[in-house]
N, C-alpha and C positions, 0 to 999 in steps of 0.2 A: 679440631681434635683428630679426627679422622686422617688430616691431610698430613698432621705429626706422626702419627704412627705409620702412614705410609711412607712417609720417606722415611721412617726407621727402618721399616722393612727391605724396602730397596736398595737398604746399602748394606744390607748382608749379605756374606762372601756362602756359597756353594755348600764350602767346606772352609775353616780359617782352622788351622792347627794349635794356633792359641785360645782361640777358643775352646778346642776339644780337651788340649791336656788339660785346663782349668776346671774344664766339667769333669773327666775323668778324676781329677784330684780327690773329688768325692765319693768315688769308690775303697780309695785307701783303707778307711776304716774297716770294710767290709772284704777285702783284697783276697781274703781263703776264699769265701762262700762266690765272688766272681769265678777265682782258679777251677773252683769245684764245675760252678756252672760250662765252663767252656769243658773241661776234660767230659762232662756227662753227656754235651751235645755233639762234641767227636765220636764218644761210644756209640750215640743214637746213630748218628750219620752211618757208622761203619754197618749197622744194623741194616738198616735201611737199603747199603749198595746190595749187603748182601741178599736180599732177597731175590731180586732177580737170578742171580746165579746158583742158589739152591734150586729155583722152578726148574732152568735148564740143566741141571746135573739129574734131577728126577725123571726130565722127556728122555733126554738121552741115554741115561743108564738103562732105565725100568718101562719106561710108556714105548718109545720107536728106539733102542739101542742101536749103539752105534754099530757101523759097518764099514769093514775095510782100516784105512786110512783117514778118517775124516779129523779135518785139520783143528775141528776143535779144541779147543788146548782145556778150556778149564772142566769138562765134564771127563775127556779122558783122565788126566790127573788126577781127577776125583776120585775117579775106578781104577786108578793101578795103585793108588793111596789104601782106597780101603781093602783092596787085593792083597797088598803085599802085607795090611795088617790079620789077615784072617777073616776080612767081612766082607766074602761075595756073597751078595746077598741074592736071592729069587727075587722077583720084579715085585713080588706083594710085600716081602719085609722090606724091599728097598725103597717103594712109595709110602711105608709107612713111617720108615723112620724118616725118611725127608719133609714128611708132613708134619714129623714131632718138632726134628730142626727148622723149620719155616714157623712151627706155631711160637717156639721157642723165641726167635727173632721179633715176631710180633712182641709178645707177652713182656719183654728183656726192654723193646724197644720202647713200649709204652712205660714202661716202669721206671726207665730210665728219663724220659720227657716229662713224663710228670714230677717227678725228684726236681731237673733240673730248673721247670715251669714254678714251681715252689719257691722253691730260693730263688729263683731271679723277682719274681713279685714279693717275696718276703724282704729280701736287699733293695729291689724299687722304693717301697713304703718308707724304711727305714730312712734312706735316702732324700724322697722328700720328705719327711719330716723333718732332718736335719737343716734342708736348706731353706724350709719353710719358717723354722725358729731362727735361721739366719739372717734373714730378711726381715720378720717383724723387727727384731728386736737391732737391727740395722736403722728401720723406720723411724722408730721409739730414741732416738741417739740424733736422727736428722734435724736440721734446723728450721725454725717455723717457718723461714722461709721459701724453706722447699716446698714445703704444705700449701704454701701460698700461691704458688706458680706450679702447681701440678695437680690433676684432677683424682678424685680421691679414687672414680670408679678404674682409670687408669691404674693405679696402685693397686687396687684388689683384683685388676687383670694380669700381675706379675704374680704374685702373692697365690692364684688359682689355676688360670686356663694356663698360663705359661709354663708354670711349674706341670702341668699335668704331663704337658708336651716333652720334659725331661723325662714324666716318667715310662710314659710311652719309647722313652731309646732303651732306656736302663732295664725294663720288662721284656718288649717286645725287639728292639731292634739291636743292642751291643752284642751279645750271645749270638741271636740267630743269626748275625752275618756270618759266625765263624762255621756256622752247621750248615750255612748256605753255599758258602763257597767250598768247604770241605765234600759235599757233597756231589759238585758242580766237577771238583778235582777227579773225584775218587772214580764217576761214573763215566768221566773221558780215559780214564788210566784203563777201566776195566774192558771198556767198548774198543778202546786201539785196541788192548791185549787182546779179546777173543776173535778181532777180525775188522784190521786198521781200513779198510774200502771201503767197509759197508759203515764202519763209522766216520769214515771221510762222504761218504752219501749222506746220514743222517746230521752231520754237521756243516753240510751245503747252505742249508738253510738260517746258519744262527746270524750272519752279516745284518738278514733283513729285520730278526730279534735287536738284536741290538741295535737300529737303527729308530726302530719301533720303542723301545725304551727311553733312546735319546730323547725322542719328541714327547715322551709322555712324563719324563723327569724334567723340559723346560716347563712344560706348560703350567703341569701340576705344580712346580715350584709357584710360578707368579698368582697361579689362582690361590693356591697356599695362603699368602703373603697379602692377599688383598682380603679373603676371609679373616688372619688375625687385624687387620687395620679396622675393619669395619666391625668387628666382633668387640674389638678393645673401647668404637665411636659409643657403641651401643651400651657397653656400659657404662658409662662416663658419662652418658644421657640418663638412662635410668637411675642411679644413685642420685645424680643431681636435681630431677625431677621429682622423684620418689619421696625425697629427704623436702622437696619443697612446695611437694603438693596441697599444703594451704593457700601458699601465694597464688598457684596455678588456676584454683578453685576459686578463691578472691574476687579475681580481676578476670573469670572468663575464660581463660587461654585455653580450656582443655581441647576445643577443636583446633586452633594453632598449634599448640605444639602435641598434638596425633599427627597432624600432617608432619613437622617435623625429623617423630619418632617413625612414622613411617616410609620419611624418604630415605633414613638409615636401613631401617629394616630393607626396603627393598635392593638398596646396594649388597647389603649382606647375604640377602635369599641371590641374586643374581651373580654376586662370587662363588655361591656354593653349586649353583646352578651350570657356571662354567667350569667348576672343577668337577663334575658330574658327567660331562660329556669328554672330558680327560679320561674318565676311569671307563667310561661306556663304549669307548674305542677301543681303548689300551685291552682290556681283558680280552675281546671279542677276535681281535686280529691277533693276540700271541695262539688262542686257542685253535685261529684257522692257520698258523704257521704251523702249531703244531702237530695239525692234521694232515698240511702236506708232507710232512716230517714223515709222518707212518705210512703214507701212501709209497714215498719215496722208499721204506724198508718194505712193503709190500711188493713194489716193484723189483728193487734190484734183490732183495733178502730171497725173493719165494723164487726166483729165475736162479738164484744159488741154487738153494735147496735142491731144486729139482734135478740141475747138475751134480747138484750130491758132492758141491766144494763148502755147501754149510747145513749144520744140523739144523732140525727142527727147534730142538730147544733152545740154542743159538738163535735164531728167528724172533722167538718166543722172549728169550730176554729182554733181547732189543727191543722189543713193542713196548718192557715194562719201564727200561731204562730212557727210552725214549720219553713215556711221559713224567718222570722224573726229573728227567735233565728240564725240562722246560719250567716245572715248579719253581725251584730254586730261582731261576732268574726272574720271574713273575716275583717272586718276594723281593730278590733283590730291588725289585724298583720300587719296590712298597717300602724294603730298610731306606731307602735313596731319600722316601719323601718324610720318612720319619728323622732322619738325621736332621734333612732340611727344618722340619718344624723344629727341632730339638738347637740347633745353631740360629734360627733367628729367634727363640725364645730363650736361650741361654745368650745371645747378646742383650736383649732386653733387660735380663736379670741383671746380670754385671753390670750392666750401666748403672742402675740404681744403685749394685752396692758398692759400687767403684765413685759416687757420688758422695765428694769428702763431706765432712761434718769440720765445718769450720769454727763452731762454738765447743770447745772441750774444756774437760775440766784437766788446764793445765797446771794449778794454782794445788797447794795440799795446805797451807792455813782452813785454821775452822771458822766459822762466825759463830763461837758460840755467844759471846758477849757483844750483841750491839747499839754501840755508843752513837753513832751518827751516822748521817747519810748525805754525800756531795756531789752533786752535780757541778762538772769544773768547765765551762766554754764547751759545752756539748752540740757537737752539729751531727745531725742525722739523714740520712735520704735512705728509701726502700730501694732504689737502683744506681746501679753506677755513675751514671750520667750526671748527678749531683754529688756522688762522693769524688770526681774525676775534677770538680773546681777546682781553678789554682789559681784563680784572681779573689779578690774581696768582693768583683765588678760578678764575677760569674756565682761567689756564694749567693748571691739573694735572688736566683735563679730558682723555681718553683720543684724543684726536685728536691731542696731541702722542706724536710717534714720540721724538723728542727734545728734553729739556727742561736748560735751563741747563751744556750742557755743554762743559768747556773743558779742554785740555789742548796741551803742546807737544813737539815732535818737534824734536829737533837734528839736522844733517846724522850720519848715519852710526847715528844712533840705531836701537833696534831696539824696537818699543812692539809690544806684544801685544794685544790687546781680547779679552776674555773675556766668559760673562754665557748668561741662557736662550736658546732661542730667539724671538725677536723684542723682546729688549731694547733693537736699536738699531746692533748692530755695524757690519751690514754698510750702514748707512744713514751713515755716517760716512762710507765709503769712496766711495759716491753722491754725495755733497754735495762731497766735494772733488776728484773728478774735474769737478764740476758740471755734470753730467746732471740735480740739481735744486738749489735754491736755499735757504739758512735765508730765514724769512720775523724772525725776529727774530737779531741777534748779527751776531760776524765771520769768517771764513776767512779769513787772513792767511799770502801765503807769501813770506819775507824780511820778515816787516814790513808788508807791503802787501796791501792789502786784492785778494783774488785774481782780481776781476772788473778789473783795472787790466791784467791779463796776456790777451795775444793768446791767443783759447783752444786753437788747433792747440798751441802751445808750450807752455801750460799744459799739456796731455794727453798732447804726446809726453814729459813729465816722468816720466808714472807708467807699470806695466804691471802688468796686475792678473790673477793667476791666482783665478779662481771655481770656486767648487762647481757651479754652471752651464755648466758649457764647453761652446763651441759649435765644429762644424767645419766648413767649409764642401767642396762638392764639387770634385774637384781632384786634385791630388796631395799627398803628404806635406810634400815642401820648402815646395811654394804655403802649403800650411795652419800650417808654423810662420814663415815672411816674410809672410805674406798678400799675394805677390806685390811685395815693396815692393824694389827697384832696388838701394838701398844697403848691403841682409845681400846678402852672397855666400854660396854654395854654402859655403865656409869656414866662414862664421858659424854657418851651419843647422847642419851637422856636430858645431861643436864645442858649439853649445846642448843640442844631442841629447846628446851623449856628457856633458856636467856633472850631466845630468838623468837620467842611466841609459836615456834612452829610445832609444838607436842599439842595444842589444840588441837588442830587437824588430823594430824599422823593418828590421835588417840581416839578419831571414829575412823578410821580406816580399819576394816576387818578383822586385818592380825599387827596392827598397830606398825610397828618398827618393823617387824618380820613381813609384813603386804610386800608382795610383789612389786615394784615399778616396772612398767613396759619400755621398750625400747624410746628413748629421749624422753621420757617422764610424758608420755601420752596418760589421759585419765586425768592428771592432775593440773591445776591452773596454771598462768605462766605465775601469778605472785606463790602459790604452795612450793610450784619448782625453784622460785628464787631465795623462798625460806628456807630450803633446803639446802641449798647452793652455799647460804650464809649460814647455817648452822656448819657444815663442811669445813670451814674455814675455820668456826671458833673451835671444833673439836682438836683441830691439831696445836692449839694455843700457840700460836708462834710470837715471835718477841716485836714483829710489825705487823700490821693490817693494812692490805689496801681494797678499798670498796668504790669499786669503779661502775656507778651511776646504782648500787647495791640497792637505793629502794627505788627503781624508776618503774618499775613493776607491781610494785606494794600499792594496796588502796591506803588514803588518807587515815583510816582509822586505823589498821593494821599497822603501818608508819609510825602513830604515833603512840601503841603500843610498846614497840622497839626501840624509842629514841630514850628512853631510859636504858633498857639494856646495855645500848650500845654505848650510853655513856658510860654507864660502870665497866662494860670491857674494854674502851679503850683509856682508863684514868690508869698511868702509866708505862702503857704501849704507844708506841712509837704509830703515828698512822697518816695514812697519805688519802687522802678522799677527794672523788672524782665527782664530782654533779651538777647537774643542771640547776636543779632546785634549790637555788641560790640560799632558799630561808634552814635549810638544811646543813648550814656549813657555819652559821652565825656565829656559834662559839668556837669556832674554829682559834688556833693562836694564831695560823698566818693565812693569807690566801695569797696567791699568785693568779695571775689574768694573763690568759696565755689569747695571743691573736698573731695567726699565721705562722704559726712555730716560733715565737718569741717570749718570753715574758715582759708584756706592758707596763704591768703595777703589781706590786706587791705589798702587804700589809695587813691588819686587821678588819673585818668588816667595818668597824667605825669608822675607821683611816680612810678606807677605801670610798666611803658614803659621801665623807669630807671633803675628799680629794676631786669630785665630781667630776670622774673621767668614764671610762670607758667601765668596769664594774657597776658605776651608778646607774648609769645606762640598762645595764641588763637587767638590775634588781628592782629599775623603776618597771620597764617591761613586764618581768613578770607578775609586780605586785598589781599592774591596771590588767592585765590577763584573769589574775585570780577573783580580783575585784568585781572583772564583769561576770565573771562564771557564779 
């Protein structure tokens, strides 16, 4: 897992510009409250140069005035400005009101950053929200096969830390680059104007800035990149451990797989470890750049002064813009490594939702009426490598799950599939729900080939109780309606009660309303499976299919149900999956599925008579039962 999402990250570009316009594209909706944001962090910026140069119009008017000729340009302007408007001011109103205008810049400046701090976290949120419904519901459309070949805690790593990593450009870094380099601009424009040598001295120093940067945007990039690979390991471990911490418990393992989970962890603490001494360099040496930076305007700035070619407040600017100028670029490399996370988490994203959905509902017939169900020369394989046969010699090649197999289902029928475990059963029941596709043959239901049907109505046809039951967190009603509008409280009730399962539910606390815990924790695997089968009957669909549906029920509970079950399925169409051979008796046909084929077909009698390969199993299990 780990070694997957490392090479994802490795192959992500710096900077990829299709990548960015496609992230950008999500701003569109929000496009004023962007515009807004960059024009409020230009005004902050302008705010911000000007501080500096209100201090030095202050020394030099009102604290040490100027004298003679002094080449100052922006504090004399200042003073022939307010002169020629009527406001020479004495040195006490003129420090005062430069302290009003200074406080004013502050006060403008904060007021302004936080405006704009607002809306870009308010457009952030919005933003992943949008892209967060974009992706489940991307998910929710995928084919099971994806689900099959991809780990879930991987998914919930796009779905959360990934997505965060957008929000982190969209808050903190798209805006502020423009207030970084705007500001980066403005306090080079001002430093040439008031005295291009002394800011050719203080810009001596930026070759070794920037060179300092370089190293610390590769490094930080790779440490980056091996944090999200091992961060994505980790959960992909925990989800799947978490989710199977009985089996864990079971069989022992908990101190095997700690050591496991802690050879992750330790890779993960040791990425962040080396991207720690990234940041532990990087800040320490811009800071000491930036201090030969002021030494250097100490030296050449105050050897002016004293020749009396530059003012004090001149001097005095400089020191401030000096440590200004170096902010900005310390950020900049801080936006550098936020992009970075933002382009290899926004490739991540796109990959999944640029990951087509091969099973679509391209068909707009309805199933509301159905008559029959055909299997026509159906062959199936989960990978390629069996669907790529092109001899007869290479179809009986173990890639196919199922090979040439056909049979038909009349409305009200009731067909059995029998057979080992992985002959093929429950892959039947897969295929015609179409969660996956035959690559050779047909699915025909009424006649028509089944991709012709709209697929919601194709599926609202069946309801399929599994050996796999899943519950969701809730309550009891929620988990047999799955909250769906149209079962009433009536419906649940009397699903429940067909199913033996209003027993139980009816000492649970608050009955229907009791809480379930996440995967029906608290309750048995057979109460969960009564459940599961109650679920099914509430949405009454016109086929059942119950795929090993009591292999969890105890014998008594079973045989409970086998009335129910008869009266619900006497003229529903039904397809029943089991082991329990003596559970399919009355079945009208059975099929004996071995090795993805159908062997024999017929009725339990037929089958008993025919003394093949069915006789076989049913002798099995009757000397099993016998000796128990």
């Amino acid at each position: 897992m780990a070694d997957i999402e490392k090479h994802e990250d490795e192959g992500a570009k710096a900077f990829d510009p299709r990548l960015a316009r496609r992230l950008f594209a999500y701003l569109k909706p929000y496009r004023f409250r962007a515009a807004l944001s960059v024009f409020l962090v230009i005004v902050s910026s302008l705010f911000e140069i000007a501080g500096p140069a209100i201090t030095a119009i202050a020394i030099d008017l009102y604290v040490k005035p100027l004298q003679g000729a002094n080449p100052m340009g922006v504090s004399r302007r200042a003073g022939d400005w307010l002169a020629s408007h009527g406001w020479a001011l004495d040195p006490i109103s003129g420090i005062n009101l430069t302290a009003i205008v200074y406080l004013f810049t502050l006060v403008g400046g904060f007021a302004i950053l936080y405006s704009q701090m607002v809306l870009m976290n308010l457009m952030g949120q919005y933003i992943m929200y949008d892209l967060r419904r974009q992706i489940f519901t991307h998910l929710q459309r995928l084919d099971i096969q994806f689900f099959d070949r991809n780990p879930v805690g991987r998914l919930m790593t796009r779905v959360t830390t990934d997505v965060d990593a957008l929000n982190d450009l969209f808050t903190a870094g798209f805006v502020a680059i423009f207030g970084d380099i705007f500001v980066l601009l403005g306090i080079v424009g001002v430093l040439f104007w008031m005295n291009w040598r002394l800011a050719l001295v203080l810009f001596s120093i930026t070759p070794f800035i920037v060179l300092v940067s370089i190293w610390f945007r590769r490094g930080a990039r790779v440490t980056y990149r091996k944090v999200r690979a091992r961060i994505a390991a980790i959960n992909a471990f925990l989800q799947e451990h978490i989710s199977g911490m009985s089996t864990v418990q079971l069989f022992n393992r908990e101190e095997k797989e700690a050591e496991k989970f802690d050879a992750l962890n330790r890779k993960h603490r040791d990425a962040n470890i080396e991207s720690i001494f990234y940041y532990a360099v990087f800040y320490p040496v811009i800071e000491l750049i930036e201090t030969i930076g002021v030494a250097l305007i100490v030296w050449y700035g105050g050897g002016k002064v004293i020749q009396g070619t530059l003012s004090v407040g001149a001097l005095v600017a400089f020191f401030q813009y000096s440590q200004r100028f170096y902010q900005p670029i310390s950020d900049l490399s801080e936006k550098y490594n936020i992009l970075q996370a933002a382009m290899a988490a926004s490739e991540r994203i796109f990959r999944l939702l640029d990951t087509p959905v091969h099973i679509t509902s391209t068909g707009t017939l309805k199933a509301e009426h159905l008559e029959s169900i055909e299997f026509r020369d159906v062959w199936f394989a989960y990978n390629d490598s069996g669907a790529a046969a092109a001899s007869a010699a290479e179809a009986t090649a173990p890639d196919w799950v199922l090979k040439n197999v056909s049979f038909r289902v009349n409305r009200g029928e009731r067909i059995a599939l029998v057979g080992h475990t992985g002959a093929g059963k429950t892959t039947v029941t897969s295929l015609l729900l179409r969660f996956y596709e035959p690559q050779r043959g047909e699915i025909l239901i009424n006649g028509i080939d089944f991709r012709e049907y709209d697929l919601e109505s194709l599926r609202r046809s069946f309801a399929i109780v599994q050996q796999d039951f899943f519950l969701f967190t809730g309550n009891v009603a929620d988990n047999i309606s799955l909250a769906d509008p149209a079962i009433s409280p009536e419906m649940i009730r009397t699903a429940a009660l067909r199913v033996q399962a209003d027993r139980f539910i009816s000492r649970l606390p608050d009955g229907y309303a009791s809480q379930v815990r996440e995967r029906g924790a608290g309750l048995s695997v057979g109460e969960k499976q009564l459940l599961s089968f109650a679920r099914a009957l509430a949405f009454n669909p016109p086929v059942l299919i119950l795929d090993e549906a009591t292999s969890s029920i105890d014998t008594e509970t079973e045989l409970l149900i086998q009335e129910a079950i008869q009266t619900l399925l006497e003229g529903r169409t039904s397809l029943v999956i089991a082991h329990r051979l003596s559970t399919i008796r009355s079945a009208d046909s059975i099929l004996v599925f071995h090795h993805g084929e159908i062997r024999e077909r017929g009725t339990h009698d037929q089958l008993m008579e025919h003394g093949g390969l069915y006789r076989r199993l049913y002798e099995i299990q009757y000397r099993e039962a016998v000796a128990v």
